[in-house]
N, C-alpha and C positions, 0 to 999 in steps of 0.2 A: 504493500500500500504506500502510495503517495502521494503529497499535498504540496503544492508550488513548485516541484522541482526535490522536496525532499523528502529520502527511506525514510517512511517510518516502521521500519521493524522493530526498531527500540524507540521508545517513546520519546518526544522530543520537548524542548523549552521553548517559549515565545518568551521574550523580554520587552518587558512595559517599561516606555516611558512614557511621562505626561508633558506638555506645554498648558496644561493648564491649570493655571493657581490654584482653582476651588476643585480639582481632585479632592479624593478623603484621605489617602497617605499622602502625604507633604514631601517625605523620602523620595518618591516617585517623580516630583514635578520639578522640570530645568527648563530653567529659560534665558540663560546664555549659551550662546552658541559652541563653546568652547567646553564649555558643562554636557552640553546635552553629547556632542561629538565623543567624548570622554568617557562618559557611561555609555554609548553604544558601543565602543572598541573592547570595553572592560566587559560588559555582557559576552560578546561572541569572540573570546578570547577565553572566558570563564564556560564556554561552552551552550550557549544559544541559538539555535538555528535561526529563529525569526529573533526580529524587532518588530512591536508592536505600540505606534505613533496615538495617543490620544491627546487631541487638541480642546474638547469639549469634555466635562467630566458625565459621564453617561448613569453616575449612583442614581438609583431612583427614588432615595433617601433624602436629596441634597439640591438646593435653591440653587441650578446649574445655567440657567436660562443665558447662554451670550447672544448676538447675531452672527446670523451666517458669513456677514462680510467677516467679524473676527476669528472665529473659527478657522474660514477657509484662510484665511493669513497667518495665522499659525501654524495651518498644515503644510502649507505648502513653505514657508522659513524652515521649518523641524526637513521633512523631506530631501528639501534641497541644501541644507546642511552634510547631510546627512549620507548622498544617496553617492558621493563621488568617496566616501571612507569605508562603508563598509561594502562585505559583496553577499552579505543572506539575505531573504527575500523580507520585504519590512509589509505592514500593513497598514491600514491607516483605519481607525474605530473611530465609525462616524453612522448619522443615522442620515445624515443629507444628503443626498445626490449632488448637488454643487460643488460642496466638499471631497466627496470621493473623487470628482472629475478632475480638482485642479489636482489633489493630490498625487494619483496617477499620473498626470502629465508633468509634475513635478518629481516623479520617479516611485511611488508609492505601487506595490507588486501585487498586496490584494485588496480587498474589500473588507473589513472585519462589521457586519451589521448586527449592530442589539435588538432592533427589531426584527429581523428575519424574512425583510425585504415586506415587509407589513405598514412599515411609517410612510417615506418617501415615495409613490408609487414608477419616479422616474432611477430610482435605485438598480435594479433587473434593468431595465435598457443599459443602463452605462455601464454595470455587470458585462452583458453580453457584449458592447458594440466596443470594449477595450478589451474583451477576452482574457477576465481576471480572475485568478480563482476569489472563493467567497468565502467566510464563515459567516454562517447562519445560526441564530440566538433564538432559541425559544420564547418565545412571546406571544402573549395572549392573556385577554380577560379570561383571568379564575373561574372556572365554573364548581367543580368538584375539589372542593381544599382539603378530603379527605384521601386523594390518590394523587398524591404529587408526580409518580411518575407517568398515569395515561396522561397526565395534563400536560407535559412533557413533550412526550411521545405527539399527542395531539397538536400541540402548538408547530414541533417540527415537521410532521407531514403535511400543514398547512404552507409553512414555508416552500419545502421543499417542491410542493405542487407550481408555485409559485416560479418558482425557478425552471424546473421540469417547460412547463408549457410554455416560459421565455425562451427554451434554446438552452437550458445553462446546463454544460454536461455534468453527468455524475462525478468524473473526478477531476473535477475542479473544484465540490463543494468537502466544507468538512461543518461540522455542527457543532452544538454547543448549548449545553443546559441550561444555562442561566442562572448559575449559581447567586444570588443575594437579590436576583432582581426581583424574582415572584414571590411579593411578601403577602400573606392573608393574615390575615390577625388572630386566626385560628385555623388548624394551627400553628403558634408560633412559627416564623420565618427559620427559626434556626434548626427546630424537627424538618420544618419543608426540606433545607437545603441537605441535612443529613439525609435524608432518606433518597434523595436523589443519588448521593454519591455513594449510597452505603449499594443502591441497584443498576448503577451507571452500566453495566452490562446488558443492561436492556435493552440500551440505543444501537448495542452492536445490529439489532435487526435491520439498517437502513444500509448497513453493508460503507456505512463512512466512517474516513476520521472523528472522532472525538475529542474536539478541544476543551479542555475545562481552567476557569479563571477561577481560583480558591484563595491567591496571596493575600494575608490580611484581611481578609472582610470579615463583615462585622458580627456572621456567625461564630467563625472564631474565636470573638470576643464574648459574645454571649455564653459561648460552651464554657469560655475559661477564666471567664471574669475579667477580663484585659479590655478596657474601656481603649485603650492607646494603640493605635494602627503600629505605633512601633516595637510593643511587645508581644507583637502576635505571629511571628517566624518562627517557634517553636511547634505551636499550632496547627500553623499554614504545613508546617514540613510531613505531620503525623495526617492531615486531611491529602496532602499530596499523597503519600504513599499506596492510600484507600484506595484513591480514585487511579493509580497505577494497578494498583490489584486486581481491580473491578474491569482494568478496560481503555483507560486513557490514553490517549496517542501523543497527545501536545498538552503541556501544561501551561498556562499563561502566569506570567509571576514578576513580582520587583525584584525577587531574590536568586540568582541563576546560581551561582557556586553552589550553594546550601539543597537549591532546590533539585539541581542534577546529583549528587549524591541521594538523595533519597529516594528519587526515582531509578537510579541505578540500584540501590541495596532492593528495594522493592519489585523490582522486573527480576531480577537477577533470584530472588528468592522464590520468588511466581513460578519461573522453569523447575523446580522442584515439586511442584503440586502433585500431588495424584489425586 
């Protein structure tokens, strides 16, 4: 199996940066050029296949609201920073179409959509007419809060049909749970996101990669008491290893060294199963 150009027979790292201030980890967010250049060489040097460009903070916790014109000028400074230093494929996490186009032409390699090609309906055209691969994020109005994973499953066949009847081949997409984003108030967000990671093996039925974003958020915190996005790496690393166990292909994360070791101890352990 592969996604942009890369094996994934061992599971692989996407490295997040942000350009955008009101991200919820602070750790994450660079906005000199020489910073942001710095931590991209340091990620896939520490062993990242992907960089993963967020210019708008997408938490759906968080008063994120910028314009489009800011946004897209973010993305494409970060991109074209960016795109003549390193050589792994970078993505750009956005739910705008305007967005994803400059950044693409600004050297941005995939699409990373939190909606699931569901927000922007001009999203899937510029998918298809720049022939990018996509990650697709489950989303959807909650209907049943007591089966987190058909609701899952359900929001990503929606997706994917979506894509399917644009043109958008199968291996170009890879998916993605939506870990912190589908909060119900019952129950608690943090059993939601557990339960999803604890049967992540389920999605293996769509025959795609499986991205999952776990670094830091804010179940984490809930599980361990750690209010602070900066002491939640110990966490993040024990919720990586699951979601290696269960199935995961690409992990999205702020923390690559730490979090390639764990995913290495936890694949490497898995070929032992019977």
């Amino acid at each position: 199996m592969k996604f942009a150009g890369i094996n994934l027979a061992d599971p692989k790292i996407m490295g997040v940066i942000n350009v955008s201030p009101e991200s919820f980890f602070k750790g994450s967010v660079k906005q000199k050029e020489e910073d942001l250049i710095e931590t991209a060489l340091k990620m896939v040097d520490e062993g990242a296949s992907f960089i993963d460009i967020g210019a708008k903070s997408t938490a759906p916790y968080l008063e994120t609201q910028i314009s489009v014109e800011e946004e897209t000028k973010r993305a494409v400074w970060a991109l074209k920073a960016l795109r003549e230093h390193i050589n792994v494929p970078i993505s750009i996490d956005t739910t705008n179409a305007k967005v994803a186009e400059a950044a693409i032409k600004a050297g941005a390699d995939i699409i990373n959509d939190v909606t699931g090609f569901k927000g922007d309906p001009r999203m899937v055209e510029v998918a298809k007419e720049h022939g990018v691969p996509v990650i697709l994020c489950a989303h959807r109005q909650v209907r049943d809060f007591t089966d987190p994973v058909h609701e899952v499953i359900t929001a990503l066949q929606e997706s994917l049909q979506i894509a399917y009847e644009n043109g958008i081949e199968k291996d170009k997409i890879a998916i993605d749970p939506a870990i912190g984003f589908l909060r119900p108030k019952w129950p608690p967000w943090y059993e939601w996101d557990s339960k999803i990671i604890a049967n992540l093996n389920l999605l293996k039925i769509f025959g795609l990669p499986i991205l999952i974003g776990i670094s830091r958020k804010s179940f984490i915190g809930a599980i361990t008491g750690r209010k602070d996005p900066m002491e939640r790496l110990a966490g993040s690393l024990g919720a990586t290893a699951i979601a290696v166990w269960n199935g995961a292909n690409i992990i999205r994360t702020h923390d690559v060294k730490e979090t390639l070791d764990a995913i290495k101890i936890a694949h490497f352990i898995k070929r032992f199963r019977e």
